[in-house]
C-alpha positions as CSV (number, residue, x, y, z in Angstrom):
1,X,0.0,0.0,0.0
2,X,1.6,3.6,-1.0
3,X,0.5,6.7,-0.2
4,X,0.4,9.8,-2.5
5,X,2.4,12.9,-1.2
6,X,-0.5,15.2,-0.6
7,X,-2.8,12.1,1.0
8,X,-5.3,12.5,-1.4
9,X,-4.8,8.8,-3.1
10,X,-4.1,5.7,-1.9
11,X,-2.5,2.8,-4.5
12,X,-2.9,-1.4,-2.9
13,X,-2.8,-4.2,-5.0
14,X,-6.3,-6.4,-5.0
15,X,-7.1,-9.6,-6.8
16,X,-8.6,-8.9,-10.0
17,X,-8.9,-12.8,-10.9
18,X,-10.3,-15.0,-8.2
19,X,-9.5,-19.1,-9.2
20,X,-10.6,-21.0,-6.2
21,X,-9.0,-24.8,-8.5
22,X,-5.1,-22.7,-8.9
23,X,-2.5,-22.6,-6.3
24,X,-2.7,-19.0,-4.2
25,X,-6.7,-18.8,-5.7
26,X,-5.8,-15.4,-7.3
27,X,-4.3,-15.5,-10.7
28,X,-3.8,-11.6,-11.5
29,X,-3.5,-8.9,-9.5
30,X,-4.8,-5.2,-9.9
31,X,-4.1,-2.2,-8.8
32,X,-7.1,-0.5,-6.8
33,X,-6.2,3.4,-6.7
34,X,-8.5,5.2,-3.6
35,X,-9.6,8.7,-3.3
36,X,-9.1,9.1,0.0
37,X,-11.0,12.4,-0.2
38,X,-14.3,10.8,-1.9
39,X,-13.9,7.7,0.2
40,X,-14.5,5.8,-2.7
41,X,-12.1,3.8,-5.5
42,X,-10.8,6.4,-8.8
43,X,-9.2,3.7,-10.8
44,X,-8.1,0.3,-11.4
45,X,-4.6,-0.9,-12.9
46,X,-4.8,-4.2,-14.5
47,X,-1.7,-4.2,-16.4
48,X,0.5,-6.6,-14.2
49,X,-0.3,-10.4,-15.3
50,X,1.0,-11.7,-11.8
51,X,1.2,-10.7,-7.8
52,X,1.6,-7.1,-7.7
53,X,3.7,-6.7,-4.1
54,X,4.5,-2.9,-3.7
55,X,4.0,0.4,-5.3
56,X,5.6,3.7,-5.0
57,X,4.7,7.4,-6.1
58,X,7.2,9.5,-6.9
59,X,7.5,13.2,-5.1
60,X,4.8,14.9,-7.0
61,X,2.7,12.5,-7.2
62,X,2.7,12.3,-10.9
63,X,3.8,8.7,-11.4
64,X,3.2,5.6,-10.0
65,X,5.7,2.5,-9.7
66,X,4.6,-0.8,-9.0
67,X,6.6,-4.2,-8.5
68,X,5.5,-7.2,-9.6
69,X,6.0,-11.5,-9.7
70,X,5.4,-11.4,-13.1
71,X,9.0,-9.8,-13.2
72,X,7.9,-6.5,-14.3
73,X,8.0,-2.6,-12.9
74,X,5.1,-0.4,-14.6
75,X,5.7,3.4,-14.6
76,X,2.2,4.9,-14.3
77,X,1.1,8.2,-15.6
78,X,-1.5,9.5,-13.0
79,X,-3.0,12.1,-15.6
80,X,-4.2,9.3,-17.9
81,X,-3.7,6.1,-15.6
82,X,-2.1,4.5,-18.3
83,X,1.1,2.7,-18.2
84,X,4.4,4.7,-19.5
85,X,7.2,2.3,-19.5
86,X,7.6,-1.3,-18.4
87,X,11.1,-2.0,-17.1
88,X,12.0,-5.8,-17.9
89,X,15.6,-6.0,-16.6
90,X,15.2,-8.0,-13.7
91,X,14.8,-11.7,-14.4
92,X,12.7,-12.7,-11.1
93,X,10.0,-11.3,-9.3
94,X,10.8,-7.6,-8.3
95,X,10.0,-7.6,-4.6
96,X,9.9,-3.5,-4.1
97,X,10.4,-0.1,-5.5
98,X,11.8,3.3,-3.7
99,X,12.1,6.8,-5.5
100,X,14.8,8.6,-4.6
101,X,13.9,12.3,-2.9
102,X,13.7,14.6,-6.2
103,X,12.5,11.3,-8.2
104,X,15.2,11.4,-10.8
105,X,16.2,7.5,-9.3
106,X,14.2,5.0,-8.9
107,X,15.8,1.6,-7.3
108,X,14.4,-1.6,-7.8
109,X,15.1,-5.1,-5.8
110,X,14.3,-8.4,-6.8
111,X,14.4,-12.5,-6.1
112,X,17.8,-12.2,-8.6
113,X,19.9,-10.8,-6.0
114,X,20.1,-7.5,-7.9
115,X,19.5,-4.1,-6.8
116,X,18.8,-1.8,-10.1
117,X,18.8,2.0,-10.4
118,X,17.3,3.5,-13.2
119,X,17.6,7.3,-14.4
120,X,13.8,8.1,-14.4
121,X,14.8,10.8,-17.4
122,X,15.9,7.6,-20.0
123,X,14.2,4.8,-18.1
124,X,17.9,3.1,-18.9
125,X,19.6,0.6,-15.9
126,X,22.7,3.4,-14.0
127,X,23.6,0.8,-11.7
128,X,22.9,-3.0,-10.9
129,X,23.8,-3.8,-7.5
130,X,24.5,-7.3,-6.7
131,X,24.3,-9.4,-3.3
132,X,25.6,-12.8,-4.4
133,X,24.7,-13.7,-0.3
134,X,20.9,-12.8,-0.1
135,X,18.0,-11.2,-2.1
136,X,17.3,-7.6,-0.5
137,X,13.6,-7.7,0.2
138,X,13.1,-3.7,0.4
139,X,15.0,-0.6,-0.5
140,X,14.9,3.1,1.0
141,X,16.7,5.9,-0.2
142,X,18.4,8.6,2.4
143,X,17.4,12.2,2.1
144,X,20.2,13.3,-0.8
145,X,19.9,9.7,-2.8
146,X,24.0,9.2,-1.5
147,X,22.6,6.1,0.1
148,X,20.6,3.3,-0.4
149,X,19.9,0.8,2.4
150,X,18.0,-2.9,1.8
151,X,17.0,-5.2,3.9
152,X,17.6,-8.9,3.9
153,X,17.8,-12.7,5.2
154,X,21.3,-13.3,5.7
155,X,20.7,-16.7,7.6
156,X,18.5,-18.9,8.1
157,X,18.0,-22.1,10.7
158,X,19.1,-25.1,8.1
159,X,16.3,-27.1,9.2
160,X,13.2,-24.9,9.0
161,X,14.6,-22.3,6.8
162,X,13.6,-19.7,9.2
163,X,15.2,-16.2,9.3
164,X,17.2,-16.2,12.1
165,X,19.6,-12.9,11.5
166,X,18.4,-9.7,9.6
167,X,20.8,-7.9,7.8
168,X,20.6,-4.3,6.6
169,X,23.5,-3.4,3.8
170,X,24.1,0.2,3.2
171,X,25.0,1.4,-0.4
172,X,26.9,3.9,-1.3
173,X,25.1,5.0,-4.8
174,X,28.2,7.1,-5.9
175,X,31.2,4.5,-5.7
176,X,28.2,1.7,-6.3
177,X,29.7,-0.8,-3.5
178,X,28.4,-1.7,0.1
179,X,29.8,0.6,2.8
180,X,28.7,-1.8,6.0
181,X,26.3,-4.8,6.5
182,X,24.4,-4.4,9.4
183,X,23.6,-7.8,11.6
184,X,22.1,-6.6,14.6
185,X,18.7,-8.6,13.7
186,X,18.3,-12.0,14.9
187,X,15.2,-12.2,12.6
188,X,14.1,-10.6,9.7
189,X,14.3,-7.3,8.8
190,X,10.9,-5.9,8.4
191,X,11.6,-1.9,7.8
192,X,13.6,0.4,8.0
193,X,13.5,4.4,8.0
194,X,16.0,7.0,7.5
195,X,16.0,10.3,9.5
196,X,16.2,14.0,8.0
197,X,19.7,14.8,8.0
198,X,20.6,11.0,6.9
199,X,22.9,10.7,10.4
200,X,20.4,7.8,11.9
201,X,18.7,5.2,11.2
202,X,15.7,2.6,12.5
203,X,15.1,-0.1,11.5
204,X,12.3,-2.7,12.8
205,X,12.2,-6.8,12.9
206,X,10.0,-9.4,12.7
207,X,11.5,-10.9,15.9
208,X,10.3,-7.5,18.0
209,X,13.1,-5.8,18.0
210,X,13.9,-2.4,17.1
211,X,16.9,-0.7,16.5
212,X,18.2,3.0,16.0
213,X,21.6,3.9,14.8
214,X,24.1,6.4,14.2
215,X,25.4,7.3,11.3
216,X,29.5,5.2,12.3
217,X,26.9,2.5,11.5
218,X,26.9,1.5,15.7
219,X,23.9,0.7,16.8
220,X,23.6,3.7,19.6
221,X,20.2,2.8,20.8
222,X,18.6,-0.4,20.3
223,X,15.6,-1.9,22.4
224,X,13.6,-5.0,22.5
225,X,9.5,-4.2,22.6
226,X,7.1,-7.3,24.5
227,X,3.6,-7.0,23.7
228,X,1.5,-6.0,27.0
């Protein structure tokens, strides 16, 4: 679910294909945009011919990303709702999508252990970051697009393949290599957020614990929340 930048809209994927006989029951997802002002739905995207799992606006609001299993990212133009460009690089599912702050980036992750950033002007690939170790399951840009951080597996328990250390790596989107891998997790990473100024940042696991950290990469708070 995204979030335009005035509030006004709302983008979430939806089934558009119910099959109660195939695995998962729904065979193609939509995109159900929501006026948030009207209370009611504007438009439906249908474009995507697999699970559409995030979407991203960029900073005015004027186009739509959206990530898909069917290994596709769809740029949408909000004044028709139609499809600009679809981005085909990746050769697995594309997992998420993050605009950088003056939308002029646009990274993309997927299930091919690649990070992509595309120049939003030419819609060509700038950079493909790759994590031979894990597939990053999110990205999130800092406030001046100098770093990129994603969020990962980077174990799992050999017997029930569950998570059982998060790790945050932290690009540098100039020199295009990893500055630090962050391990603190000791369970998936679920999100993570970056402060104003870029000097700190939180990041939250499946395994209820939170972390907040400076910007030498230590973790300088870090706290473990227990439901009441």
């Amino acid at each position: 679910m995204a979030l335009n930048v005035d509030g006004s809209l709302i983008a979430f994927s939806t089934c558009g294909n119910y099959d109660p006989k195939s695995i998962g029951n729904c065979t193609r997802d939509e995109i159900l945009i929501w006026d948030t002002n009207r209370g009611q739905p504007l438009k439906t995207l249908a474009d995507h011919t697999d699970t559409v799992l995030n979407s991203a606006w960029n900073d005015d609001g004027s186009k739509l990303a959206s990530a898909s299993s069917d290994r596709t990212i769809i740029i949408w133009d909000t004044a028709t709702w139609q499809p600009q460009i679809t981005l085909i690089d990746h050769t697995d599912t594309v997992l998420d999508v993050a605009w950088n702050g003056d939308s002029s980036r646009l990274a993309s992750t997927s299930s091919d252990k690649t990070i992509i950033i595309w120049d939003t002007t030419t819609w060509q690939p700038l950079v493909t970051l790759t994590d031979d170790r894990s597939v990053a399951e999110f990205v999130i840009w800092n406030n001046d697009g100098t770093r990129l951080a994603s969020g990962s597996c980077g174990k799992t328990d050999g017997d029930s393949n569950v998570c059982i250390q998060g790790e945050i790596t932290i690009w540098d989107t100039t020199n295009r290599e990893p500055l630090t891998t962050l391990v603190n997790h000791r369970d998936s990473v679920n999100s993570v957020t970056w402060n104003a100024s870029s000097d700190r940042l939180a990041s939250a696991g499946a395994g209820q614990q939170h972390h907040y950290m400076g910007h030498n990469q230590m973790a300088t708070t870090s706290y473990t929340h227990r439901p009441l």
